[in-house]
Rosetta silent file (secondary structure, phi, psi, omega in degrees, C-alpha in Angstrom):
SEQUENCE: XXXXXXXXXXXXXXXXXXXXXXXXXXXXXXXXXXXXXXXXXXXXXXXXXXXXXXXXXXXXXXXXXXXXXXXXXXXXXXXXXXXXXXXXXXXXXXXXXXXXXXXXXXXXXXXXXXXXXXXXXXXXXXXXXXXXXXXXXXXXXXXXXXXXXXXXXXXXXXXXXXXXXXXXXXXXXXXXXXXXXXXXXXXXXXXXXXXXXXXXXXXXXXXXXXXXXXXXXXXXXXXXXXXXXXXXXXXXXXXXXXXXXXXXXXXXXXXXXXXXXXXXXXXXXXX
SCORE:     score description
SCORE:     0.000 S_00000001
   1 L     0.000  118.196  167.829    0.000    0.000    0.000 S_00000001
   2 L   -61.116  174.208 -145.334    1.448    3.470   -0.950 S_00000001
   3 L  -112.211   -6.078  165.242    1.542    5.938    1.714 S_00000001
   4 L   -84.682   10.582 -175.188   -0.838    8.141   -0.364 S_00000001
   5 L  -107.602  -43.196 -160.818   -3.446    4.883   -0.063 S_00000001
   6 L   -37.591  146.031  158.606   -3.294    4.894    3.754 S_00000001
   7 L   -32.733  159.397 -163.050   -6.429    5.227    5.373 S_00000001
   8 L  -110.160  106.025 -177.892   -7.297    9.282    6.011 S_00000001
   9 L  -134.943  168.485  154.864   -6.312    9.582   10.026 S_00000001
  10 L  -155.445  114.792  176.707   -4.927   12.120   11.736 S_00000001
  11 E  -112.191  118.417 -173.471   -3.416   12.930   15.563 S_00000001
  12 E  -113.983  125.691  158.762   -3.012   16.670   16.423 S_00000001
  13 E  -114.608  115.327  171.298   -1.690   18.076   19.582 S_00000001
  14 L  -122.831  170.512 -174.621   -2.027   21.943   19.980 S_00000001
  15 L   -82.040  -41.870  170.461   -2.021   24.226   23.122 S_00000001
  16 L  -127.283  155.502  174.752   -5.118   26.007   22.274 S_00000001
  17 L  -167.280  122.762 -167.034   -8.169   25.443   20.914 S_00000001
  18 L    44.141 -122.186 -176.025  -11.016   27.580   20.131 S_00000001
  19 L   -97.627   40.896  173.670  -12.166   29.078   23.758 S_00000001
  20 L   -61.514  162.445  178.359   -9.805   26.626   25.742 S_00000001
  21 L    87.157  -26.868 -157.767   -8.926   28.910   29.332 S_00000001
  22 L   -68.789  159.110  167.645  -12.854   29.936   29.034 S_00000001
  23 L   -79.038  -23.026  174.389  -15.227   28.651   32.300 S_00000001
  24 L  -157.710  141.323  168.193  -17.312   27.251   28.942 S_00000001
  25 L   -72.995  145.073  144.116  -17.043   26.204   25.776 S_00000001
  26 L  -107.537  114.139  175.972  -19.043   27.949   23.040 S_00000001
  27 L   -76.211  151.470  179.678  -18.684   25.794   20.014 S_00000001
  28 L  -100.039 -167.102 -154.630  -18.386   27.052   16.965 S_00000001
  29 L   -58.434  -19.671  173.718  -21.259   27.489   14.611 S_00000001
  30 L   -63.906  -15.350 -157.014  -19.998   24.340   12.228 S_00000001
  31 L   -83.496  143.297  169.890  -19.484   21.869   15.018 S_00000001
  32 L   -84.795  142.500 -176.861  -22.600   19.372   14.717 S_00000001
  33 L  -163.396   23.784 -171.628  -24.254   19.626   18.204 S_00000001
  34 L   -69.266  -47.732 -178.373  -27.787   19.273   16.968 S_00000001
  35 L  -117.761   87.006 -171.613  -27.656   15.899   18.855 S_00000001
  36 E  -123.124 -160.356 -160.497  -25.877   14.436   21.081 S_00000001
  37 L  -163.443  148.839 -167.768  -25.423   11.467   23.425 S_00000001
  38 L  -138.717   97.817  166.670  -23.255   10.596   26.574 S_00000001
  39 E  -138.248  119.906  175.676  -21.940    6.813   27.353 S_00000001
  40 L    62.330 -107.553  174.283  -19.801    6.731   30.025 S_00000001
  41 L   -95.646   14.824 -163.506  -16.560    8.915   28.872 S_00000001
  42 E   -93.338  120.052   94.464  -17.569    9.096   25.427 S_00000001
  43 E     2.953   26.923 -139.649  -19.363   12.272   23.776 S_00000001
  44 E  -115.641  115.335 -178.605  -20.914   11.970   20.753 S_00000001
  45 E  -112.453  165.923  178.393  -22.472   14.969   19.114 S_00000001
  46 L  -130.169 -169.374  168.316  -23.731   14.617   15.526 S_00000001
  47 L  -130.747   -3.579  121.063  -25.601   17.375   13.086 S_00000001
  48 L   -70.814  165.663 -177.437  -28.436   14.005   12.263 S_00000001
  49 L   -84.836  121.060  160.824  -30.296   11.949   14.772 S_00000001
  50 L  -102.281  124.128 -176.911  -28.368    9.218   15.639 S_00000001
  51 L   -44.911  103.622 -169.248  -29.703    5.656   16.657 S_00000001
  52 L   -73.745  -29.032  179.091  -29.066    6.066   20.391 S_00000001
  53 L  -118.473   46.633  178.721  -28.714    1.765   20.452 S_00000001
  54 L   -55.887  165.841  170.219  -26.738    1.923   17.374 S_00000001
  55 L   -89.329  -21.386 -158.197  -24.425   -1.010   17.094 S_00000001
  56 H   -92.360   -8.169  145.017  -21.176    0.797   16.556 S_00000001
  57 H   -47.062  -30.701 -169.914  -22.086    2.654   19.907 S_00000001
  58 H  -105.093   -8.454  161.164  -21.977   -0.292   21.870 S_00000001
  59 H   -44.683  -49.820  175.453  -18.551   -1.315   19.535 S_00000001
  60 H   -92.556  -17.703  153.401  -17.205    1.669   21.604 S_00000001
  61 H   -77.476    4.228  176.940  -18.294    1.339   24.316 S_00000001
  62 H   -81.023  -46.994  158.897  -16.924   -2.064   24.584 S_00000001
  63 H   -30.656  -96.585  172.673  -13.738   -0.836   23.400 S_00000001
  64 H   -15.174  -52.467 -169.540  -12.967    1.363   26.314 S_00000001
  65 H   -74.189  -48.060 -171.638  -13.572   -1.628   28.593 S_00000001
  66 H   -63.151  -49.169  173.412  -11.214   -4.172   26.337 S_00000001
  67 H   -38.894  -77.229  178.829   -8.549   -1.174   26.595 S_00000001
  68 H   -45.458  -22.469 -167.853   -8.648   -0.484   30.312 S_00000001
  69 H  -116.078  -46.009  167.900   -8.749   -4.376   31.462 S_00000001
  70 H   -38.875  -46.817 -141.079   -6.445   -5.353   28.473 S_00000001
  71 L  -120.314   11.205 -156.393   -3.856   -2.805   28.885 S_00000001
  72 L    -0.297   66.038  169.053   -4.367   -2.650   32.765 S_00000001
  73 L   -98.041  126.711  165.924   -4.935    1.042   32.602 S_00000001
  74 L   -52.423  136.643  169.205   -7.305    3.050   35.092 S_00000001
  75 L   -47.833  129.602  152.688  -10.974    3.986   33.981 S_00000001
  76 L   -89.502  164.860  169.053  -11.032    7.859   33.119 S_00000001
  77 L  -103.737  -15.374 -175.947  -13.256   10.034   33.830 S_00000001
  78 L   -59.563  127.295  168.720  -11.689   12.654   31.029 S_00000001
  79 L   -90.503  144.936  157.317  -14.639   12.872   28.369 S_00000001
  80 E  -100.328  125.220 -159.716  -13.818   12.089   25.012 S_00000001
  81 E   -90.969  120.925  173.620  -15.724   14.507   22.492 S_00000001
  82 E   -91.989  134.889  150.177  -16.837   12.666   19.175 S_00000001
  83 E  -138.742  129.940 -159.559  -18.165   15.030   16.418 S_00000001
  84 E  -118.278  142.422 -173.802  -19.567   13.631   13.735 S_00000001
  85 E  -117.895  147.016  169.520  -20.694   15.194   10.674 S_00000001
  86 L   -48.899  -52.309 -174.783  -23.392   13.656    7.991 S_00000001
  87 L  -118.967  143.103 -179.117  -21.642   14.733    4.868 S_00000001
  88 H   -82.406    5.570  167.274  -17.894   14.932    4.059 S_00000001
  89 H   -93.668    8.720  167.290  -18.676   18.274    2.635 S_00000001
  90 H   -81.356  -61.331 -142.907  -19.756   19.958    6.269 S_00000001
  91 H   -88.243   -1.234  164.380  -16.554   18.362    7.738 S_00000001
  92 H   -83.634    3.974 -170.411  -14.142   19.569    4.684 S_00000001
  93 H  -125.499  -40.272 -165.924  -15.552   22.930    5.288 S_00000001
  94 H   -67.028  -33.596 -172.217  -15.691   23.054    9.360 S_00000001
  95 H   -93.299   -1.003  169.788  -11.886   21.960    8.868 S_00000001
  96 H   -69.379  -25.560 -161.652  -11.204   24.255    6.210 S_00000001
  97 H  -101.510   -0.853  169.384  -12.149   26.986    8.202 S_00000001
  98 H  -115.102  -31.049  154.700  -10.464   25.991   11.888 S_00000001
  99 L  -130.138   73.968 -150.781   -7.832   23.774   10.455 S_00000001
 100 L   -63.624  -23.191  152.160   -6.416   25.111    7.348 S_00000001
 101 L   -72.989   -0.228  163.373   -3.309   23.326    7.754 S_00000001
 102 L   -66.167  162.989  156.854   -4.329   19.753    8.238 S_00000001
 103 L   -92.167 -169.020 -155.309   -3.930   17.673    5.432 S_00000001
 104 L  -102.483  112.476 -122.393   -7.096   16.354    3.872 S_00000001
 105 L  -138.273  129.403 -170.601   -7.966   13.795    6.530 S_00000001
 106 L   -92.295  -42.640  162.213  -11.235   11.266    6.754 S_00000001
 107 E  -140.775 -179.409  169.731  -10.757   11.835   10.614 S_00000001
 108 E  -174.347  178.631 -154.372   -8.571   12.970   13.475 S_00000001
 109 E  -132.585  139.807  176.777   -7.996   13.367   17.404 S_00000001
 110 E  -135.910  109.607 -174.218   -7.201   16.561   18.533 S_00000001
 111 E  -100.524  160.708  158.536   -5.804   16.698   22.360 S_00000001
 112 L  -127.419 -156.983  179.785   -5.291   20.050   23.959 S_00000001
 113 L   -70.778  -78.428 -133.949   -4.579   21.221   27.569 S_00000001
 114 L  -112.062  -12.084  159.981   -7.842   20.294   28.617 S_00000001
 115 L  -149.871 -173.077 -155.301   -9.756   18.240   26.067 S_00000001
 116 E  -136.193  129.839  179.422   -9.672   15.157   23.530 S_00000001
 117 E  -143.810  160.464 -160.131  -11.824   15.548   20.930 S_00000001
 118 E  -125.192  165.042  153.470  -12.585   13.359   17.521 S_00000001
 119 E  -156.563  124.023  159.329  -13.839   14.805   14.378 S_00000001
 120 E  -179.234 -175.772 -132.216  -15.133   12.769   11.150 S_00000001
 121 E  -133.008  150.635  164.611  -17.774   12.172    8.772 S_00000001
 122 L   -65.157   69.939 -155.226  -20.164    9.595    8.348 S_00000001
 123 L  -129.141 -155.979 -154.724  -18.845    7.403    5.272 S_00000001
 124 L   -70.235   -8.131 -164.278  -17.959    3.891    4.611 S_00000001
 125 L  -113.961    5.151 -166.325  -15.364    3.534    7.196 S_00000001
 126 H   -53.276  -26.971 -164.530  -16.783    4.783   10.245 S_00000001
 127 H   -69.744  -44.465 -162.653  -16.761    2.088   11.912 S_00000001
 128 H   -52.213  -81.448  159.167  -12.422    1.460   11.491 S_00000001
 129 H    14.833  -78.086 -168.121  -12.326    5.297   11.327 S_00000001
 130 H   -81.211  -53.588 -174.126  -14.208    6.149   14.950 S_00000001
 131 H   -83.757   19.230  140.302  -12.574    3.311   16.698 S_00000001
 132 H   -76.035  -36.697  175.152   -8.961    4.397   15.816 S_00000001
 133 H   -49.179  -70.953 -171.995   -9.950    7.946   16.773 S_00000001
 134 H   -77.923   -7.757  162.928  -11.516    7.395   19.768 S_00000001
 135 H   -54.055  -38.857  178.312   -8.888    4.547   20.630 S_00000001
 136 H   -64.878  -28.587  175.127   -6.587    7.425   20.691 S_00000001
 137 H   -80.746  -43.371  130.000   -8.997    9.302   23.303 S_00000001
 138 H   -21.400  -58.874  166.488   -8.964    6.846   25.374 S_00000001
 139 H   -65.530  -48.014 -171.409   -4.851    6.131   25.745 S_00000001
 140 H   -58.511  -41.096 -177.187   -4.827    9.906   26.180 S_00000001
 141 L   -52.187  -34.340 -141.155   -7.175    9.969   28.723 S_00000001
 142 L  -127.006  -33.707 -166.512   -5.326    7.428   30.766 S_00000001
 143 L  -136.966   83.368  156.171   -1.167    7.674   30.007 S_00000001
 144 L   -33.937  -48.040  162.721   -1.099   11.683   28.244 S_00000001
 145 L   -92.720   63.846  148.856    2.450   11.056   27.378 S_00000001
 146 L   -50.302  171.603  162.193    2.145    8.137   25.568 S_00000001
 147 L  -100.625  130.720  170.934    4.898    7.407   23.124 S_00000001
 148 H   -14.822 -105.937 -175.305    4.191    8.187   19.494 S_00000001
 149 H   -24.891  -27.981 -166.408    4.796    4.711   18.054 S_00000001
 150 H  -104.986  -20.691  140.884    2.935    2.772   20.784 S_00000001
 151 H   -76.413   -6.204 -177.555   -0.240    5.038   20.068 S_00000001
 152 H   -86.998  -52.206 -163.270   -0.515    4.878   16.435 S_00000001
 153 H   -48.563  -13.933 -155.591    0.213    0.709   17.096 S_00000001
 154 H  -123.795  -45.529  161.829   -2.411    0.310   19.505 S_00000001
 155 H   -35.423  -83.538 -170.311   -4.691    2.282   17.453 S_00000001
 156 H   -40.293  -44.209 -177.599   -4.062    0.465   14.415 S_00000001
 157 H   -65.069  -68.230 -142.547   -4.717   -2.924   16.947 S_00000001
 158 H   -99.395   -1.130 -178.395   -8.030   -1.787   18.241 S_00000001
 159 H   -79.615  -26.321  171.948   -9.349    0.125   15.107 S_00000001
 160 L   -75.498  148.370  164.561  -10.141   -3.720   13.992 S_00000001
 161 L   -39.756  157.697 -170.360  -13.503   -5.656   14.903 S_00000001
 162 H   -51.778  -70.605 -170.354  -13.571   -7.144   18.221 S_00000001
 163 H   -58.575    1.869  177.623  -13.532  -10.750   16.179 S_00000001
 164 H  -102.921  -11.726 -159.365  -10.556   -9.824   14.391 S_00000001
 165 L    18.308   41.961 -178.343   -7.943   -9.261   16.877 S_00000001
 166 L    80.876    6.707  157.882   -6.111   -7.067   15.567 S_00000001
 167 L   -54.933  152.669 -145.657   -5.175   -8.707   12.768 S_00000001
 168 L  -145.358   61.960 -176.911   -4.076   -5.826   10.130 S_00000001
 169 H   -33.478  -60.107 -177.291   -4.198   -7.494    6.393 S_00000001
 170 H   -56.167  -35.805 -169.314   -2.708   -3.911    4.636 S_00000001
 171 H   -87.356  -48.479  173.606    0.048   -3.862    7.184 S_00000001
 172 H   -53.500  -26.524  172.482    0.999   -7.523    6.802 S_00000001
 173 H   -93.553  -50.872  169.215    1.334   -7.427    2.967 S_00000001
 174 H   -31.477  -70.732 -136.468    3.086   -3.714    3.154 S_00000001
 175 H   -83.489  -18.237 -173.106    5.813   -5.161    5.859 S_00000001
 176 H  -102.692  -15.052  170.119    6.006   -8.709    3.644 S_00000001
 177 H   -85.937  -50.520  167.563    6.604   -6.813    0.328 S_00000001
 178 H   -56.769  -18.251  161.274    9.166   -4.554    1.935 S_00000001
 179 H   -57.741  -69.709 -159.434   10.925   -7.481    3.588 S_00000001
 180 H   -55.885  -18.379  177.262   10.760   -9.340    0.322 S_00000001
 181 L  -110.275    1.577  165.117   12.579   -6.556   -1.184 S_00000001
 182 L   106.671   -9.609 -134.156   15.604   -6.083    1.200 S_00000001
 183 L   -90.018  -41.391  179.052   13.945   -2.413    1.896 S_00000001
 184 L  -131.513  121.184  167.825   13.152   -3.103    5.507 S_00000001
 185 L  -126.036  172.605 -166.665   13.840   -4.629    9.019 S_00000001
 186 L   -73.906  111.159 -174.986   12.351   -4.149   12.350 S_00000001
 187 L   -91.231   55.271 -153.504   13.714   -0.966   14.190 S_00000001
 188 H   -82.349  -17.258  149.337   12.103   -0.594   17.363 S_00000001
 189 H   -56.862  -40.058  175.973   14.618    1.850   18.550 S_00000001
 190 H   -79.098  -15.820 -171.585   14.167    4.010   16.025 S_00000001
 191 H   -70.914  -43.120 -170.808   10.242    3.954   16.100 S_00000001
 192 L   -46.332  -21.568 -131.157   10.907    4.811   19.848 S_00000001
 193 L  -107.861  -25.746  164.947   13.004    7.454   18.803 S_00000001
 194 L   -53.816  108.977 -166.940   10.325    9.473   16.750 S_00000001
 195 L  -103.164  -14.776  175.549    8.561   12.230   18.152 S_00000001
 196 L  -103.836  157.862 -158.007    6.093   13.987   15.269 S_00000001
 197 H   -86.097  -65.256 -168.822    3.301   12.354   13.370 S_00000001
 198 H   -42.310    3.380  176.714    4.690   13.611   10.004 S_00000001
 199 H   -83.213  -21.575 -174.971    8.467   11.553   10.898 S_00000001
 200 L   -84.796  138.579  162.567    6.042    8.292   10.521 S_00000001
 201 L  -105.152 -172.143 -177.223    5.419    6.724    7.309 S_00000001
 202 H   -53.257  -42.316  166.760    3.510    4.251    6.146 S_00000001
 203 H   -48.061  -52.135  164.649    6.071    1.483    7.015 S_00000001
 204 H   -68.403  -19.958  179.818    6.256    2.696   10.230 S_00000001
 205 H   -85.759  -80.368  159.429    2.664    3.238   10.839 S_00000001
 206 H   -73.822   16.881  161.908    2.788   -0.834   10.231 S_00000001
 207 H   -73.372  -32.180 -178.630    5.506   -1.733   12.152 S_00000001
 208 H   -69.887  -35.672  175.777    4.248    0.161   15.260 S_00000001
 209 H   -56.358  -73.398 -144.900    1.208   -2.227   14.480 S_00000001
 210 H   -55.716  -54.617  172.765    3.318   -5.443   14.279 S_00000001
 211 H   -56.079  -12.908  157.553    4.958   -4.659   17.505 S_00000001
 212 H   -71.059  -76.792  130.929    2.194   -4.376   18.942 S_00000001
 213 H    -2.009  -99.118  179.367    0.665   -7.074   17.736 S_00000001
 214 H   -43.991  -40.011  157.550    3.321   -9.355   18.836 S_00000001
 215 H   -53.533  -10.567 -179.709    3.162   -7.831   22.697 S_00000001
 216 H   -97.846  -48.951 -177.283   -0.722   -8.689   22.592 S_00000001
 217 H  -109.025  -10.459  169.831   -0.709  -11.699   21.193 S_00000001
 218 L   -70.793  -62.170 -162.434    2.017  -13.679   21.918 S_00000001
 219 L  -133.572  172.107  162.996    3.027  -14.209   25.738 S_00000001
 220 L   -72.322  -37.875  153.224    2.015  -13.158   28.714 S_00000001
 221 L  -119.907   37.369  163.409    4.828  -11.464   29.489 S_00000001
 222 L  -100.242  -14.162 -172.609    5.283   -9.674   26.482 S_00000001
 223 H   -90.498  -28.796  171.322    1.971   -8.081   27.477 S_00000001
 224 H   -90.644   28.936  148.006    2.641   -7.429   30.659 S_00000001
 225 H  -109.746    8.848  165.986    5.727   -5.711   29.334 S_00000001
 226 H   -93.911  -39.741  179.737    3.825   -3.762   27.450 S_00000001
 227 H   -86.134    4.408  159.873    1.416   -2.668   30.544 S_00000001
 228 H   -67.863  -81.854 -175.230    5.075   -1.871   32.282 S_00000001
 229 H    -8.943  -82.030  169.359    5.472    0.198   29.401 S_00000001
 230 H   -44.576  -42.142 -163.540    2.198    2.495   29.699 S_00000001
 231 H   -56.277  -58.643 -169.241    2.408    2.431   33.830 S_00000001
 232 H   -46.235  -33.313  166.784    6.149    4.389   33.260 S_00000001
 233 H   -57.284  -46.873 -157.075    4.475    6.464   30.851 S_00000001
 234 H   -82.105  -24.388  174.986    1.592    7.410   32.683 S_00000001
 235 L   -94.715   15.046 -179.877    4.492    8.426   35.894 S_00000001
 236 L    57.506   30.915 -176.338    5.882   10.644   33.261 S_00000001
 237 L  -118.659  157.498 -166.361    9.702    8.582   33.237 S_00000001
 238 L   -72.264  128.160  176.701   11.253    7.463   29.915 S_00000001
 239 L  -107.333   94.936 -173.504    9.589    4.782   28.832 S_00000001
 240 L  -110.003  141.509 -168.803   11.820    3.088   26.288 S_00000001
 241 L  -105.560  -13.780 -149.427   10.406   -0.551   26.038 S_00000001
 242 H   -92.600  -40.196  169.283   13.538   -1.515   23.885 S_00000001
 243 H   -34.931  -79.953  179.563   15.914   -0.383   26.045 S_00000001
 244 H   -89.033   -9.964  175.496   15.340   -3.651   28.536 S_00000001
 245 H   -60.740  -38.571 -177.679   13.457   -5.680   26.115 S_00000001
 246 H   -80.103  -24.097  164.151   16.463   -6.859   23.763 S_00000001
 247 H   -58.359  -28.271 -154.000   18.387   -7.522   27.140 S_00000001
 248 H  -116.186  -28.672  165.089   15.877  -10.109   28.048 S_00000001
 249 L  -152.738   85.950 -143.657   15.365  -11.474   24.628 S_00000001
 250 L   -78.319  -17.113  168.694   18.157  -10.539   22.614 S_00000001
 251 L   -84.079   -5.527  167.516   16.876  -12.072   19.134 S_00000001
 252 L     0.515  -53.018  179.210   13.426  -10.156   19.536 S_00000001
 253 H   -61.141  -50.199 -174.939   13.732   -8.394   16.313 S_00000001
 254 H   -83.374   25.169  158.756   13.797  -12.081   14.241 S_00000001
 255 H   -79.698  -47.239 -172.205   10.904  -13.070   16.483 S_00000001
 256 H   -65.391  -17.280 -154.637    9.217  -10.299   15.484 S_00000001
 257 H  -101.174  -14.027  155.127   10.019  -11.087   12.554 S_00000001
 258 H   -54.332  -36.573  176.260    8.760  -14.876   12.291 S_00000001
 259 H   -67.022  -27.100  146.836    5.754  -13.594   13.826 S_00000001
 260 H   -34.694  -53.401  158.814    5.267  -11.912   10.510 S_00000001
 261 H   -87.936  -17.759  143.342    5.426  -14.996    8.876 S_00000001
 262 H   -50.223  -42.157 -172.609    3.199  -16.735   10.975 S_00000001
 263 H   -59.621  -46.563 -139.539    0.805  -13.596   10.328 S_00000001
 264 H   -76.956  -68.042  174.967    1.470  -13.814    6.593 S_00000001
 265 H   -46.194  -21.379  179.725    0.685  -17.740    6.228 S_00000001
 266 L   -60.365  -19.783  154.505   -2.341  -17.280    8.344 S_00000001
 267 L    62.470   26.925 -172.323   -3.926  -16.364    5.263 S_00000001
 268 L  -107.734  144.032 -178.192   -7.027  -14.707    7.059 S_00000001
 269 L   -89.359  118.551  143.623   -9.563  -12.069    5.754 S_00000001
 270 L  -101.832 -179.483  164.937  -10.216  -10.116    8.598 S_00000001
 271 L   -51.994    0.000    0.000  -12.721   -7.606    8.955 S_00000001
């Protein structure tokens, strides 16, 4: 997949936004807020009436729970604001006119000082689409200084159906063509080492998956060195996972990368 195919995501962190410092927000007039809905830390305003026992409501709300008991992370209380627009020609216009410098984006996560908010349009992808977004609202909620790489990968894990487990078809055929062509091997120091969304490319965007991946699904104590990982984050001390991980398993990288080829052979259509 070319990096001009990837799915249309985005994660923005700014300082201010719109009437942030205010005692209340006033939204502005573009934001849909015709409708909304509240389950648990989740937010969801729309500009249409939305099916209050929708299925891909209770997708996310499910979500939130596999995150928090998966990742053994505390329950927030931090709301995360979905806004969803009907047509992608409201939300091309609301972001033309508040974020003229995004690129042109199907969604994105926007954190500030003080709140996490989603924005994206109702089209064929909503479902991947709002649970990468709001995957991101979550982790934020729970470790703010996550590390780059270990939020896009944990996106990219949880943006698949439930029944899929995070299998990632586009990233496994990217990372097995670039293998196949000498082009790439697994760097997890350098993903670690990246701090802006524009240093990741598409390669890297599935690598962060794979590693991820493999910490989920393999052992038991690769996952709870992965929930090591977050707790250090979440005390605000450098959390380099690589740093004690290759001491402990010093061929890691060709694990990871046989777990690719387990992935590859598995030969499964996910969702």
């Amino acid at each position: 997949m070319r990096a001009s195919d990837r799915p249309y995501r985005f994660r923005y962190c700014v300082l201010a936004f719109f009437l942030v410092g205010c005692s209340r927000f006033t939204p502005p007039a573009e934001l849909p807020v015709a409708s909304s809905l509240i389950l648990d830390e989740l937010v969801i305003y729309s500009d249409f009436q939305f099916p209050d026992n929708h299925r891909l409501l209770m997708d996310l709300q499910e979500m939130r729970s596999r995150i928090t008991e998966g990742l053994d992370l505390p329950p927030s209380d931090e709301p995360v604001e979905v806004y969803l627009f009907k047509t992608p020609r409201r939300y091309q216009k609301f972001l033309a006119h508040h974020y003229p410098q995004f690129p042109d984006r199907r969604a994105f996560f926007v954190q500030t000082d003080t709140r996490l908010c989603v924005y994206t349009y109702w089209g064929d992808r909503i479902a991947e689409d709002l649970r990468h977004e709001v995957c991101h609202g979550y982790l934020h909620a729970a470790v703010p200084n996550i590390p780059l790489w270990l939020d896009e990968g944990l996106a990219e894990f949880y943006e698949r159906d439930e029944s899929a487990e995070g299998f990632h078809q586009e990233h496994i055929d990217l990372l097995v063509a670039a293998r196949d062509r000498g082009d790439w091997q697994p760097q997890l120091a350098r993903l670690e080492s990246l701090e802006k969304m524009e240093e990741m490319s598409e390669l890297e965007y599935a690598e962060a998956w794979l590693w991820t991946h493999f910490l989920l699904q393999t052992t038991e104590w690769r996952k709870n060195l992965l929930r090591e990982t977050l707790q250090t984050s979440r005390q605000k001390r450098d959390a380099s996972l690589w740093q004690q991980w290759h001491l402990i398993e010093p061929d890691v990288s060709q694990q990871l990368l046989d777990h690719l080829a387990r992935l590859q052979s598995a030969d499964r259509l996910a969702p």
